[in-house]
C-alpha positions in Angstrom: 87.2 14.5 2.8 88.5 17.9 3.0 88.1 18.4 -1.3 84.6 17.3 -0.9 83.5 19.3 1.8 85.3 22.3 -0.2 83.2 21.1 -3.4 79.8 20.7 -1.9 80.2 24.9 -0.7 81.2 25.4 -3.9 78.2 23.5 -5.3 76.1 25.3 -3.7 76.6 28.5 -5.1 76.7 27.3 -8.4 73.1 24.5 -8.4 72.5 25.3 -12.0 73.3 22.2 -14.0 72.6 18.5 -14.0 76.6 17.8 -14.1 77.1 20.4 -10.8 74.1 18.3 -9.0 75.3 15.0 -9.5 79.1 16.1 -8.6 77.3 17.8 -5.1 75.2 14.5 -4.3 78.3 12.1 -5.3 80.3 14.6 -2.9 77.6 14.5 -0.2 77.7 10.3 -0.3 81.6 10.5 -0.1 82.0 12.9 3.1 78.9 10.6 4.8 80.8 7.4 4.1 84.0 9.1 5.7 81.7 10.1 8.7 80.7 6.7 9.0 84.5 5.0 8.4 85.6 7.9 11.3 82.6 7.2 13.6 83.4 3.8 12.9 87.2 3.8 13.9 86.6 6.0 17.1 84.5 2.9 18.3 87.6 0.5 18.8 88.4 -0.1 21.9 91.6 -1.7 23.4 92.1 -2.1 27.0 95.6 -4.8 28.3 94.2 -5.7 32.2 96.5 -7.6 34.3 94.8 -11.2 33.0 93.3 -10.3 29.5 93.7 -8.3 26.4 90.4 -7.2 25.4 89.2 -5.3 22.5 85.7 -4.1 22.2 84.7 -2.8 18.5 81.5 -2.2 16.5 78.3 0.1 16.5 76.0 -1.6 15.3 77.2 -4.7 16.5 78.9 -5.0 19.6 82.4 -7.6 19.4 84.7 -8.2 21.8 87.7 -10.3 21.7 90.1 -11.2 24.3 93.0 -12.9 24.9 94.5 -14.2 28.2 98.0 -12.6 28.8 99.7 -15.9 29.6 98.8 -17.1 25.2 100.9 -13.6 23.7 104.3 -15.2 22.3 105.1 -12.4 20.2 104.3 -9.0 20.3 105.5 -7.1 17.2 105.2 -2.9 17.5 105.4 -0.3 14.5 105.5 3.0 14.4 105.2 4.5 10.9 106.8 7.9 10.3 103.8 10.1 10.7 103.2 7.5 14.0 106.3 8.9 15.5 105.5 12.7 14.7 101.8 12.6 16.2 102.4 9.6 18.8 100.6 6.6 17.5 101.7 2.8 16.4 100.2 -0.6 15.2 100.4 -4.3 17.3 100.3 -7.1 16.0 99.7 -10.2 18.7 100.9 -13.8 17.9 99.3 -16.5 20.2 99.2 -20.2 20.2 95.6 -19.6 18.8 95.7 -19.4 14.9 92.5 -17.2 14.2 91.9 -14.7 16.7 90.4 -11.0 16.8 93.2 -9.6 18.5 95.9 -10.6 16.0 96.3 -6.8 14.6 95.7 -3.5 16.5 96.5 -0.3 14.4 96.5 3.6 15.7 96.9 2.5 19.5 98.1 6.3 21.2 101.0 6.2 23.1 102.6 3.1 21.7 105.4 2.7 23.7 103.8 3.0 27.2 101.3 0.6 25.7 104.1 -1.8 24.8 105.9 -1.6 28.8 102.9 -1.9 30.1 102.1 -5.3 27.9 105.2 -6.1 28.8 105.3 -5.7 32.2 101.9 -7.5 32.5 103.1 -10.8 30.5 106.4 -11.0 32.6 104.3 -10.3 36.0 101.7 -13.3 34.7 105.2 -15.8 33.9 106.5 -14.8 37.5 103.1 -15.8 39.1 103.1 -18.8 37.6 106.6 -19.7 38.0 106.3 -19.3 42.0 103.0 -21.8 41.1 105.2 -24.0 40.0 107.5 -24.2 42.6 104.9 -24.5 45.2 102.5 -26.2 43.9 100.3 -26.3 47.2 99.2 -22.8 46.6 95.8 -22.3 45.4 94.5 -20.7 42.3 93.4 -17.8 44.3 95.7 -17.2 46.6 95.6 -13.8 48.5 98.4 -12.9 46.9 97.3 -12.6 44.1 96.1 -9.1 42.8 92.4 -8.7 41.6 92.1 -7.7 37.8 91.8 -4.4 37.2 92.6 -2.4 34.1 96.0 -1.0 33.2 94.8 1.0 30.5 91.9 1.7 28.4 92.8 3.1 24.9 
C-alpha cells in the first residue's frame, strides 16, 4: 500500500504519458481496495460475555454469530511471531456445531487475557451447571445467578 501511495506522488509530477496514467489509475484502484480491505477488517467485532461468544462483522451488511459458552470444546490460540512482538493472536473455536461463524477469529489484541478470560467464563458456566445438577430443584433463574454482561469487547 505503502509502494503505491509512493508511486501515485510520483505520478503526479511526471502525467505525461499514457504508460505513467495507466500505472497512477491502476495504483489509485490498488490503495482504494486496501482502504476498503482495512475499513473492512476494523469492522469485526468480538465480544466473550458470561453466556455467549458473539461476533459482529460487516459494513454493508450487518452479521452476527454467536455461540453459547457451554457448546466451546476446544479452544485452540496462536500467536505468530510478529503476534508476539506487537500483542495480537488468532482463535480457532470447536463446538458440537459443524458450521458455525465463530469457528476462526484472527488479530484478536491481547490474546492471552482474551484466552483467561474465555477460560474462566467456560469453567464458571460448567460449575453453574454442575451445582444444577446436584440440586436439581433450583430454577433456571435462580438469584444466584449473575446477569450477562460483557467481559470484553475487542
Amino acid at each position: 500500500m505503502l509502494a503505491s501511495l509512493g508511486a501515485l506522488v510520483v505520478l503526479l509530477a511526471h502525467w505525461t504519458s499514457a504508460a505513467a496514467q495507466l500505472f497512477w489509475l491502476v495504483s489509485l484502484v490498488v490503495v482504494m481496495m486496501a482502504a476498503v480491505r482495512a475499513y473492512v477488517e476494523w469492522r469485526d467485532v468480538f465480544v466473550v460475555t458470561n453466556w455467549r461468544v458473539v461476533r459482529l462483522s460487516g459494513v454493508l451488511t450487518a452479521r452476527v454469530a454467536t455461540m453459547p459458552i457451554n457448546r466451546i470444546l476446544d479452544m485452540t490460540m496462536t500467536r505468530p511471531l510478529l503476534g508476539r512482538l506487537v500483542g495480537y493472536g488468532h482463535f480457532v473455536f470447536e463446538s458440537a456445531a459443524q458450521e458455525q461463524g465463530l469457528r476462526e477469529i484472527k488479530f484478536v489484541p491481547d490474546i492471552l487475557a482474551v484466552d483467561r478470560e474465555i477460560n474462566n467464563a467456560v469453567n464458571k458456566e460448567n460449575r453453574r451447571r454442575e451445582r444444577l445438577l446436584v440440586s436439581p430443584d433450583r430454577s433456571f433463574g435462580d438469584s444466584d445467578d449473575e446477569p450477562t454482561e460483557p467481559i470484553r469487547g475487542l
